[in-house]
C-alpha positions as a printed NumPy array, in Angstrom:
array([[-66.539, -15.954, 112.38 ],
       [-65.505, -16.728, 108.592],
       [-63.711, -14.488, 106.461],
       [-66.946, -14.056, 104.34 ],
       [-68.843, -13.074, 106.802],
       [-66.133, -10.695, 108.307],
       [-65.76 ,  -9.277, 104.279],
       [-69.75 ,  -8.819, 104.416],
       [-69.731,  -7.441, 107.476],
       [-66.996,  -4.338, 106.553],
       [-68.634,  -4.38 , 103.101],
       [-72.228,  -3.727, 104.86 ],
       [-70.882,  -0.853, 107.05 ],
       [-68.76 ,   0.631, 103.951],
       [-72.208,   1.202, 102.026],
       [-74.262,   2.464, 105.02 ],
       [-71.588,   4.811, 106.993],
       [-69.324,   6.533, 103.749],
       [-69.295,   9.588, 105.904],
       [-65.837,   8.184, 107.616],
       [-64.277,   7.386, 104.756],
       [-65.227,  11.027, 103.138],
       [-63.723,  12.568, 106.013],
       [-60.529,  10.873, 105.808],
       [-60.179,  11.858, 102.183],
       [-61.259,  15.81 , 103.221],
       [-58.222,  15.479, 105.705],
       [-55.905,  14.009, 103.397],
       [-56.131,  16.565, 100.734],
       [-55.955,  19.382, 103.522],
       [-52.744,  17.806, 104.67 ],
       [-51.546,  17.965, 101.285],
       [-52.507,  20.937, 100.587],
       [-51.349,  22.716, 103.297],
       [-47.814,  20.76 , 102.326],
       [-47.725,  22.19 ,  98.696],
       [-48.44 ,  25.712,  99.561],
       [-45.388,  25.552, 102.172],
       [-43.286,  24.124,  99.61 ],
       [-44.561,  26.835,  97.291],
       [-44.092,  29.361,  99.773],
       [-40.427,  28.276, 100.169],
       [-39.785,  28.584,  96.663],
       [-41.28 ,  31.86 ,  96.272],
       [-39.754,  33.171,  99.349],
       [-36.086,  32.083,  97.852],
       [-37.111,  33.495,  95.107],
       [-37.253,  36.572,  96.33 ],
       [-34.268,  36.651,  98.393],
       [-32.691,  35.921,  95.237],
       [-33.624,  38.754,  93.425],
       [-32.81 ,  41.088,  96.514],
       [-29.048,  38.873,  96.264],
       [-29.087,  40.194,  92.477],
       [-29.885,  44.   ,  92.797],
       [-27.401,  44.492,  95.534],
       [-24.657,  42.987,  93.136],
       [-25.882,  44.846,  90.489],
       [-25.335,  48.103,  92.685],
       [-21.859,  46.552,  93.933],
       [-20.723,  45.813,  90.145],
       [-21.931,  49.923,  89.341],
       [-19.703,  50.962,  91.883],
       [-16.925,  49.195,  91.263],
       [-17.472,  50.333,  87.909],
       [-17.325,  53.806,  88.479],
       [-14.222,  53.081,  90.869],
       [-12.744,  51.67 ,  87.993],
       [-13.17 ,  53.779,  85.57 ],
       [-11.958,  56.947,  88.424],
       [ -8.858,  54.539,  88.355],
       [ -8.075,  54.468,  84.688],
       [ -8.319,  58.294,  84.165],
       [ -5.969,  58.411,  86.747],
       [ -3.24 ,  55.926,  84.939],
       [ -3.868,  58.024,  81.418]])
């Protein structure tokens, strides 16, 4: 068998059976899909746990604040 029959040959099946090929592509966007939204998921997620990291040093700076401040009156 020649290579220009062989090319014929895949080229034949290509234009009569596209349902494989559409598949594939369905998969492949699923696959990266489903990678993008984990990725985003991750980012969101630290996200969050970065603003939870913020609000309890936010508190922590308030109270050492105040502790401060209870301090100085006490030196004056």
């Amino acid at each position: 068998m020649d290579p220009s029959s062989l090319y014929e040959l895949i080229e034949r099946f290509h234009r009569t059976n596209q349902l494989p090929a559409f598949l594939v592509g369905i998969a492949v966007c699923l696959v990266v899909s489903l990678f993008v939204l984990r990725r985003l998921r991750v980012r969101i997620g630290g996200f969050t746990g970065l603003s939870e990291k913020i609000d309890r040093l936010e508190r922590r700076i308030e109270g050492l604040s105040s502790e401060n401040d209870l301090l100085q009156d006490e030196l004056q």
